[in-house]
C-alpha positions as CSV (number, residue, x, y, z in Angstrom):
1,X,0.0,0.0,0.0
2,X,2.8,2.2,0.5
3,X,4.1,1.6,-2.6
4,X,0.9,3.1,-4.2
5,X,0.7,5.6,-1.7
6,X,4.0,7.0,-3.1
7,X,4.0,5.6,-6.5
8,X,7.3,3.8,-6.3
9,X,8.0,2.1,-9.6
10,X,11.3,1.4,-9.2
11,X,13.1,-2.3,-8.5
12,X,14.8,-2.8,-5.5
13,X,17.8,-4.2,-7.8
14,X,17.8,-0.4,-9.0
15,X,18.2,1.0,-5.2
16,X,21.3,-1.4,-5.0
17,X,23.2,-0.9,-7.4
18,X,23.0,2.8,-6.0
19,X,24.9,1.5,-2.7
20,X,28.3,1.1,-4.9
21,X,28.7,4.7,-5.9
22,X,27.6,6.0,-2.5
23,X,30.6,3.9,-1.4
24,X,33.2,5.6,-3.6
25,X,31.7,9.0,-2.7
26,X,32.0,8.4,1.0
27,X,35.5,7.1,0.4
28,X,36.6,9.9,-1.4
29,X,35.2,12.7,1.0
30,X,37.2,10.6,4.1
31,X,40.3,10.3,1.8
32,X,40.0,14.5,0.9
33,X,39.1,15.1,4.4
34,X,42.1,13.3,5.9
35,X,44.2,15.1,3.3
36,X,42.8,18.1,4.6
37,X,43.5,17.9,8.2
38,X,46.9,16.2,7.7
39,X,48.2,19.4,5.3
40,X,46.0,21.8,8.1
41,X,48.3,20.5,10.7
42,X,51.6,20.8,8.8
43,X,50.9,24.5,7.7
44,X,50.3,25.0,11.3
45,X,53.7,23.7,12.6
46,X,55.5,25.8,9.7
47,X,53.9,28.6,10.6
48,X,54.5,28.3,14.1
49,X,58.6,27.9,13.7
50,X,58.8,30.7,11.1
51,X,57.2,32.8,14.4
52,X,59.1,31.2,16.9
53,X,62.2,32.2,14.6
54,X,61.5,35.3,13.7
55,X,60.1,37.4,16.6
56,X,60.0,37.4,20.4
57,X,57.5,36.7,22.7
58,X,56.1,39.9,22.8
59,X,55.0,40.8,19.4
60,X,53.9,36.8,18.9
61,X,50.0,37.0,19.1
62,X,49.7,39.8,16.3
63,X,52.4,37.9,14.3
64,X,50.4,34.6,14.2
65,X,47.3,36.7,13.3
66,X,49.5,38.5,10.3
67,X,50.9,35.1,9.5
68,X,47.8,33.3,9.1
69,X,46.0,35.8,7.1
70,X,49.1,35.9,4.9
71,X,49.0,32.1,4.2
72,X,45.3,32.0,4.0
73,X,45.5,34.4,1.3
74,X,48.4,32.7,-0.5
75,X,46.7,29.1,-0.6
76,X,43.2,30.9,-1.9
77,X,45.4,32.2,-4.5
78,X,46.7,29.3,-5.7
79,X,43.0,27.5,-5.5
């Protein structure tokens, strides 16, 4: 009846096959996401020893902030 309620014409076989490319999607988004994170993580630690380098302790919060703007802007450049 619910079938008719919603007029479903469609095979079950149809719905299955459907489970394979939701696979590969999922896949791919955990793949890119991981990818993601790992290079978020790197650019973090660079940019944390070009500050510990380059300036004191003082002047570090507002360096970070100029630092991180700076490679924000660089990577939405290049993307």
């Amino acid at each position: 009846m619910l079938a008719w309620l919603l007029q479903v014409q469609t095979q079950l076989a149809n719905h299955v096959a459907a489970v394979g490319p939701a696979v590969l999607v999922g896949l791919a988004c955990g793949v890119l996401g991981t990818a993601f994170t790992v290079l978020n993580v790197k650019i973090i630690r660079l940019r944390d020893s070009i500050i510990q380098v380059t300036c004191s302790a003082h002047y570090t919060p507002a360096i970070k902030m100029c630092v991180g703007q700076l490679t924000v802007s660089a990577l939405s450049i290049v993307v």
